[in-house]
N, C-alpha and C positions, 0 to 999 in steps of 0.2 A: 774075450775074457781078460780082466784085469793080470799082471803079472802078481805072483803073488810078494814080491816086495814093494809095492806102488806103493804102499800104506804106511811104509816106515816111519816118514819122517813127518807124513800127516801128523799119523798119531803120536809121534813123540811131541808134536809143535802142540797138540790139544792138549794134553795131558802138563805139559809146560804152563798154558795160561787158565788150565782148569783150578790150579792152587792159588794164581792171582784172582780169578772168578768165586773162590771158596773162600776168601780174604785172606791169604799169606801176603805178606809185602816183604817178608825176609827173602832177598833175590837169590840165597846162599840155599835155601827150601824148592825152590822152584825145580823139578826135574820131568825128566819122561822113560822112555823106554832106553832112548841113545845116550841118557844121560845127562847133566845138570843144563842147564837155561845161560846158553853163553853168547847171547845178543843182548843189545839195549833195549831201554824202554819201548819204543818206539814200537818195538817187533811186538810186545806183548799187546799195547792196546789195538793194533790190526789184527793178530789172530784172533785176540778175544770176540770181537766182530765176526769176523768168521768163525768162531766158535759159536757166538749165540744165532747167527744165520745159516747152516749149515745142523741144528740141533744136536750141536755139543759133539760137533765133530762129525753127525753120526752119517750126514748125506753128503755123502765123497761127489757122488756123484754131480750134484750140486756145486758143490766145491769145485769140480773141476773145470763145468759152464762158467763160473764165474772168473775161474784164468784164463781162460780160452777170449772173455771179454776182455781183461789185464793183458793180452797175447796182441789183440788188436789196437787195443790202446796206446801199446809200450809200439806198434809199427808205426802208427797214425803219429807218435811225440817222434821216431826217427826219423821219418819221409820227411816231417816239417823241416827238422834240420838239416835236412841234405838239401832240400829245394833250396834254403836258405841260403850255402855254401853253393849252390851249382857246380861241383865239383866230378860228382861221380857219375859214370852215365846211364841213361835209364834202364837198360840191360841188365845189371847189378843188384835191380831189384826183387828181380823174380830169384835169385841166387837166395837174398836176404831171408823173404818170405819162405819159398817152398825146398829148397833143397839142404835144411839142416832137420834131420832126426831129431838129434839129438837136444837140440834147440825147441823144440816143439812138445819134448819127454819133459822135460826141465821146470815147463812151463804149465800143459795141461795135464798131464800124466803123475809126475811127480809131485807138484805143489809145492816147490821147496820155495823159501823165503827171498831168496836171490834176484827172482825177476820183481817182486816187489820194491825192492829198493830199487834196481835198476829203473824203471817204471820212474817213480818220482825223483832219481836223479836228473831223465834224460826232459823231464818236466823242467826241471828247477833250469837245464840249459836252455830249454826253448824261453824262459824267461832271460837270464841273461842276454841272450838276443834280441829282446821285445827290449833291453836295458832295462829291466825292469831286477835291479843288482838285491835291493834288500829282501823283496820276497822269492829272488831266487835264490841265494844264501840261506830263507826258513826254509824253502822244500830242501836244497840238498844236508841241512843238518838234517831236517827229519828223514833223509835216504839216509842217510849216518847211524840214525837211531835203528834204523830197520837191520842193516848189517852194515862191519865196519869197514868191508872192501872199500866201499865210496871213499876211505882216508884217502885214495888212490888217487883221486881226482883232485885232491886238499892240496899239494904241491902248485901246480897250476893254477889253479882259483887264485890260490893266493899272489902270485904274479902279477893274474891281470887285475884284481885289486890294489894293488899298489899299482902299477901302470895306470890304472885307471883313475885311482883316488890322492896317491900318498900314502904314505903311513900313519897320517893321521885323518885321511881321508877314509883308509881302512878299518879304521877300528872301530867302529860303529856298525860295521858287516858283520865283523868277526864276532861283537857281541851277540847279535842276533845267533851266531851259531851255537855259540855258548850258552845262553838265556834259553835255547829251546831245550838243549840237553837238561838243563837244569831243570827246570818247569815237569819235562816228562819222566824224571828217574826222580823227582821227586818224594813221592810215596816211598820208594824203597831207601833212598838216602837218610830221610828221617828215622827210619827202620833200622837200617845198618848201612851205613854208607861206605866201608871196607870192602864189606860182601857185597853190594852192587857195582863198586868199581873196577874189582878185582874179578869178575865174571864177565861183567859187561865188554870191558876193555881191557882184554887180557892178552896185551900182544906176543905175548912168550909161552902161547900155548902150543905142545907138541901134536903134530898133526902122525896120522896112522902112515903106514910107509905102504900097507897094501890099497891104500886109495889113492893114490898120487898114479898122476895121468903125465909130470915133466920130470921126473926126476928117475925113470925107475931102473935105467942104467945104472946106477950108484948104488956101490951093498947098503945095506939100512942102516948099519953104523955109520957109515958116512952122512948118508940120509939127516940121521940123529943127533948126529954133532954138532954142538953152540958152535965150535967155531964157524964150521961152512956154515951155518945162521948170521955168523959174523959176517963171513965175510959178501956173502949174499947182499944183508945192508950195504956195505960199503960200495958193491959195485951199483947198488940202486942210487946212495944219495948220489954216487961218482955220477951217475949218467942223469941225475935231473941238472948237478952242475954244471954240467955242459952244453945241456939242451937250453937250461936258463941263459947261460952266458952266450954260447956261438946260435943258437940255433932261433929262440924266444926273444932275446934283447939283441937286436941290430946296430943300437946306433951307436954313437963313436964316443959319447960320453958310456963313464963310468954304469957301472951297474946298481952301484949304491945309489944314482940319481932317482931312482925308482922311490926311494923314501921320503924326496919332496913334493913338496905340493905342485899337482901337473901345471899349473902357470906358471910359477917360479922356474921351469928348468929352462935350460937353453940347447939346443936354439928354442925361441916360442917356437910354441904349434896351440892351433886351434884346440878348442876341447873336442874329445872324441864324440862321434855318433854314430851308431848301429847304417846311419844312411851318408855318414861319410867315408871316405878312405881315410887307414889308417898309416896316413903315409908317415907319422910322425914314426913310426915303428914296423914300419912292413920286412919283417924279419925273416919271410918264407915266401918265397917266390913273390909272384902278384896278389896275393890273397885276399880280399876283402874284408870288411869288418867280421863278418860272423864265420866265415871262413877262419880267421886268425883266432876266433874266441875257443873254435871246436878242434884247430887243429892243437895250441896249449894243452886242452884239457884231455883231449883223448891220448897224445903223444906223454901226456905224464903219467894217464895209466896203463899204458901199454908199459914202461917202463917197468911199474910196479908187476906187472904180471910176470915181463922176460925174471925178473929176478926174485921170482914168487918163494916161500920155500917149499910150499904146494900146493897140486891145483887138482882139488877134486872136479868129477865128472861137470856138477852141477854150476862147478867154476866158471864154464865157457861162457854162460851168459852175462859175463863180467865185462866182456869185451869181442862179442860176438859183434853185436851190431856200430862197431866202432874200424873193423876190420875193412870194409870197404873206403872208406874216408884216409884211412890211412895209408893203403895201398894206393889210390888214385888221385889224394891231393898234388902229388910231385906231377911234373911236364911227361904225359905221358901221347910215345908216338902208336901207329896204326898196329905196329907190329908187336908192342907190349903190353896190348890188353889180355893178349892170350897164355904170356907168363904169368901174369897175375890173376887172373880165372884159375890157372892152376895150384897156383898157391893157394889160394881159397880153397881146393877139391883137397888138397892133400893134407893141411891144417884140419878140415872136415872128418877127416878120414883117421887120422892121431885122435880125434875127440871122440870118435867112435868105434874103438878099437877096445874092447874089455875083454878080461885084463887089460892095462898098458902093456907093453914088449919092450924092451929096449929099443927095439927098432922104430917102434911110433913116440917111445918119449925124444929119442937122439932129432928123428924127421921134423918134431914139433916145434924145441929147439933150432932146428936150422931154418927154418920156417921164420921164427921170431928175430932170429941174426938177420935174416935179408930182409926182412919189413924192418928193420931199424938200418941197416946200411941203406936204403933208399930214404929213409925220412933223413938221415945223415949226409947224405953225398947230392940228395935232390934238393933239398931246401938249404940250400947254400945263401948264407945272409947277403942279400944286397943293400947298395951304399944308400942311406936314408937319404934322400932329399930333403933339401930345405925351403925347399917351397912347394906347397900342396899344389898336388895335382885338379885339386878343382878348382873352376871360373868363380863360381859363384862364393861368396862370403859364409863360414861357417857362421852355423846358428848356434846359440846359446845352448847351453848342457840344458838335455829334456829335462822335467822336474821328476818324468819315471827312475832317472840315473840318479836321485838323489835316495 
């Protein structure tokens, strides 16, 4: 038997794009049961789809075979990436697949919109790895448009877009990001462009204190207070700073070098490719090309999670399937697999612990502190060489990377 709150936010999601299906385009009209329409475009034209496939909501049960395929999908775009990276060892994967609940509720059970975006972000990364930068930049706007956690991974991207490009090399990416945003809140922009910006992207919106899974040690006034929001931000930009400077950029020039054009800098180096090393900047151990591209992106959103200001239930799958990459990119010996297996059981066990306790938000927390002291103390920048490690003659930038 279904629980009987499985349906919540089904139907709040239908009833959301049932007023853009009846022709509302004022995005400030759009509501449901939980309340007003606080995702982007992007989110509206995918439920709608499942609104008219699912007959207007009404076959859940359909609905949920069809996550169940998004479930397998969203494993099939992971595994690629880790084969990619050779990093993690095969054992890890049955971890991935069968032993999260809660990951499984999120996904076939619940229907929340969270592993849709995740879905075509962890898409838009198997493309950056194929180098394939400008239609990986459209999927992950359009993960952007589905929900806004993906900003999460926007720190990073943006890095290795300049490492990659320049900053004028950049901008031609970042338009694409922009251009899709645009294109798809279009209708409602023309409509009322205040009320879809101010919904869509409403970073200053107060989150409930009895759904917070990291925070619930704290009275709700503290919970609630702009400052500890403040200062939340601060220790997040603090800690991409550092990861950009010590952790991300290795080499021994400036870090502003990143906004020239990659042949202009010095010392040369080759143009990069997905099948060379990227010894021009191997800033984390030995790491390989697609290695360096997923450890960026995932170490910027785990940042953004440690210093979340909250992290509902459905939150996990933000950074569930990022978890083992992180843990296992550092030099790991015989006897440290089985700390880190633990840590996985008991970050598991915080996420499946309802109500939160204090005692599973503080666990969660200490959990997060030691996957970031290993990504901190194990990825210790080594000194860039200046002469690539490979025999053979770099090849011209793919035309994919352009």
């Amino acid at each position: 038997r279904r629980p009987a709150d499985t349906e919540i936010d089904w139907k709040a999601y239908m009833q959301e794009v049932e007023g853009f299906a009846n022709g509302t385009r004022d995005y400030t009209q759009l509501k449901g049961d939980t309340g007003p329409l606080v995702y982007p475009a992007g989110f509206v034209y995918i439920f709608l789809g499942l609104y008219h496939a699912t007959g207007r909501g009404s076959d859940i049960r359909l609905a949920q075979y069809l996550f169940a395929g998004l479930y397998l999908l969203n494993l099939l775009l992971v595994f690629r990436i880790y084969c990619r990276t050779n990093k993690v060892p095969p054992y890890v994967f049955f971890f991935m697949c069968c032993a999260s609940y809660r990951i499984h509720s999120i996904f076939v059970l619940r229907l929340f919109n969270d592993p849709v975006a995740m879905a075509i972000l962890f898409l838009a990364i198997n493309l950056f790895l194929e180098e394939r930068w400008s239609w990986g930049c459209l999927l992950f706007s359009l993960a952007v448009s589905v929900k806004m956690n993906i900003l999460l991974f926007a720190p990073g991207l943006l890095f290795l877009l300049l490492q990659r490009f320049g900053l004028l090399g950049c901008i031609p990416k970042l338009c694409i990001c922009a251009l899709l945003q645009v294109v798809l809140g279009l209708p409602f922009l023309l409509m009322n462009p205040v009320g879809y910006l101010t919904r869509s992207f409403d970073l200053g919106r107060q989150f409930q204190y009895k759904w917070t899974v990291n925070w619930r040690f704290l009275p709700e006034e503290v919970f609630q207070n702009r400052i500890f929001h403040a200062a939340l931000l601060l220790a997040h930009l603090a800690g991409l700073g550092l990861f950009a400077l010590h952790r991300w950029h290795s080499s021994k020039e400036n870090i502003l070098t990143l906004l020239k054009d990659p042949a202009r800098r010095k010392p040369a180096s080759p143009r990069l490719t997905v099948n060379n090393i990227l010894w021009q900047a191997s800033c984390v151990c030995p790491l390989n090309a697609s290695a360096w591209i997923v450890f960026v992106l995932f170490s910027s959103n785990f940042l953004g999670v440690c210093c979340s200001r909250s992290l509902h239930y459905q939150f996990y799958v933000w950074y569930f399937h990022t978890l083992p990459y992180l843990l296992w990119c550092t030099p790991t010996t015989k006897l440290a697999h089985m700390p880190k297996v633990l840590l996985l059981g008991v970050i598991e066990l915080c996420w499946n612990t309802y109500p939160s306790t204090v005692c599973s938000s503080l666990s969660l927390h200490i959990c997060h502190g030691l996957i970031l002291l290993q990504l901190w103390y194990g990825t210790a920048a080594t000194p860039v060489s200046h002469t690539p490690p490979l025999t053979r003659k770099p090849t011209a930038t793919s035309k994919k990377a352009q």
